[in-house]
C-alpha positions in Angstrom: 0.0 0.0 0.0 1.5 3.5 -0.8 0.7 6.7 0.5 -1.8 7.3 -2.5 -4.2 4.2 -1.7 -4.0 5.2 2.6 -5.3 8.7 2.3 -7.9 7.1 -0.5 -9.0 4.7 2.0 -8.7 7.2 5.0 -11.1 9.7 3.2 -13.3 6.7 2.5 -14.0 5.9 5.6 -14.1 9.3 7.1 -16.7 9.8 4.7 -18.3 6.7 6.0 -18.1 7.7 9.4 -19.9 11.5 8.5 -22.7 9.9 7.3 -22.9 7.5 10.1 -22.8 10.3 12.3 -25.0 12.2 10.3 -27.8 9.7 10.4 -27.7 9.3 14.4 -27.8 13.0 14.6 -31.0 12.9 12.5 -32.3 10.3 14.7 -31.4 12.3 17.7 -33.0 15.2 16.2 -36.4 13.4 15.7 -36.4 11.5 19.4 -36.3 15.4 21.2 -38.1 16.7 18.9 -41.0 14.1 19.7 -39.7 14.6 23.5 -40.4 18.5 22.9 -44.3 17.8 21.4 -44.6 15.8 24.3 -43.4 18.4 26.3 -46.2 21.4 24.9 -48.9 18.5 25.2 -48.1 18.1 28.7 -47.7 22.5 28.9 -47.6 23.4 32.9 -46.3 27.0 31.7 -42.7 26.4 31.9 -40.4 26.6 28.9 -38.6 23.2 27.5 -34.8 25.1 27.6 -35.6 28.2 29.4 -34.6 31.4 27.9 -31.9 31.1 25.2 -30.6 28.4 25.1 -31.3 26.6 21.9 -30.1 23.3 20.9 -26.5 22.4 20.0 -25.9 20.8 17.4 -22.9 17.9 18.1 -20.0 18.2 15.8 -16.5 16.9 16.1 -13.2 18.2 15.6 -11.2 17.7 12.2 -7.5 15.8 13.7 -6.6 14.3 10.3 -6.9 17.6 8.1 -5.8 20.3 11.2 -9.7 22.1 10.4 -11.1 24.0 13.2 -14.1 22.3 15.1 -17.2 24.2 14.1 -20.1 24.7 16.3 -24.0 25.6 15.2 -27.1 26.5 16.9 -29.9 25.3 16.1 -32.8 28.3 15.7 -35.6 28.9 18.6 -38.0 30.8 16.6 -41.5 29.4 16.0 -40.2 29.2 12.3 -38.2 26.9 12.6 -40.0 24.1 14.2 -42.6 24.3 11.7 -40.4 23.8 9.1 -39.0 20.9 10.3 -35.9 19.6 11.3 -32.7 22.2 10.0 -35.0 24.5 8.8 -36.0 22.7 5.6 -39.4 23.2 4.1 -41.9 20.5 4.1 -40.9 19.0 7.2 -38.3 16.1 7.9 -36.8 13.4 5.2 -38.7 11.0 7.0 -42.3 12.1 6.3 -41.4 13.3 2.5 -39.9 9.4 2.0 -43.4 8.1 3.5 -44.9 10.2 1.1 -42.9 9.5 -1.6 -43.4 5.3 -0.9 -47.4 5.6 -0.4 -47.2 6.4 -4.2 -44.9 3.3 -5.2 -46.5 0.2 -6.9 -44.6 -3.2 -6.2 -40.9 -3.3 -5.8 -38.9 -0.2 -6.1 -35.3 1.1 -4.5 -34.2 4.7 -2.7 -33.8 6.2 -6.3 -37.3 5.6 -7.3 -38.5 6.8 -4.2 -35.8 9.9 -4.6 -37.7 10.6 -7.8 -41.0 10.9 -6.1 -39.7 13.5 -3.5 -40.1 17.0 -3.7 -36.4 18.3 -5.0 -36.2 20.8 -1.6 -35.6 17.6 0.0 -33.0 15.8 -2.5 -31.1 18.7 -3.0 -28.2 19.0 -0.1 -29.0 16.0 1.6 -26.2 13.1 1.4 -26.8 10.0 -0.5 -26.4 8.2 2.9 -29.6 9.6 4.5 -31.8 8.3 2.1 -30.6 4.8 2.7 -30.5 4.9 6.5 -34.2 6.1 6.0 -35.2 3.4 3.9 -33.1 1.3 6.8 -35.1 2.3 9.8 -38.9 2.4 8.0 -37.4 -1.6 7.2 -36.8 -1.8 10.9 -40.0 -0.6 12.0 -41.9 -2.6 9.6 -43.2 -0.1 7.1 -41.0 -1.9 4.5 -39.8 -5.4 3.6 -36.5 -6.4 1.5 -37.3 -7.9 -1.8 -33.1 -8.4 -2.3 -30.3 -6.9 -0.4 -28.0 -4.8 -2.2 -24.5 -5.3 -2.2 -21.5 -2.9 -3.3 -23.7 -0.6 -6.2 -26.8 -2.6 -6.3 -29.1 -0.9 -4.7 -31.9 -3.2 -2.6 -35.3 -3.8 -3.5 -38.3 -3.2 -1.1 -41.7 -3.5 -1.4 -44.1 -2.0 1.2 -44.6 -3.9 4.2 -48.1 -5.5 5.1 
């Protein structure tokens, strides 16, 4: 191996490990902000955070390149929440791919269902999301594997019964 193929294979799995991260950040995201509905529901006048202190967002400090560790805040404004998680329009990746999958006849992969969503939602998302989605719907039963994909084949799914 020569120094060439290691920083191939170190940005590869950097990369890897973003969109890991990425995805349980997302995940994150959704379990508070179901805690936080919960929360209003529940409404004994108090606030969730108290006054300004808005969520962090976790991020994680770059070693390999010497990059500075950046840090966002996540907005408090009523705006925000409404649009969904990051401030996207239309709501969480989630809900657009149920969307998206209620129209799908018989088998179909994440691209068809990319194809169904609303571009606001494709556009700056990673590749990865979309098939961590399709993941945790097949976890939670909304979707069953037709054929496992392996390397560039995508898998198949139907929806689940």
């Amino acid at each position: 191996m020569n120094r060439k193929e290691y920083q191939s294979l170190h940005k590869t799995l950097e990369s890897a490990r973003d969109d890991a991260i990425a995805a349980a950040e997302a995940e994150f995201d959704e379990a508070l902000d179901a805690l936080d509905r919960l929360w209003d529901v529940a409404g004994d006048g108090e606030t969730k955070r108290g006054p300004g202190r808005p969520r962090k967002k976790a991020t994680r400090s770059r070693r390999t390149t010497g990059q500075r560790k950046k840090t966002t805040r996540r907005s408090t404004k009523k705006t925000a929440t409404r649009r969904g998680r990051g401030g996207r329009p239309g709501g969480t990746v989630i809900s657009a791919m149920r969307s998206a999958i209620s129209k799908q006849r018989g088998q179909f992969t994440v691209a068809d269902v990319k194809t169904n969503m609303p571009n606001k939602m494709v556009k700056g998302t990673k590749p990865a999301v979309f098939s961590t989605t399709m993941k945790r719907l097949e976890d939670l039963g909304e979707l069953k594997v037709i054929k496992r994909g392996k390397g560039r084949r995508a898998t198949t799914y139907k929806k689940g019964s």
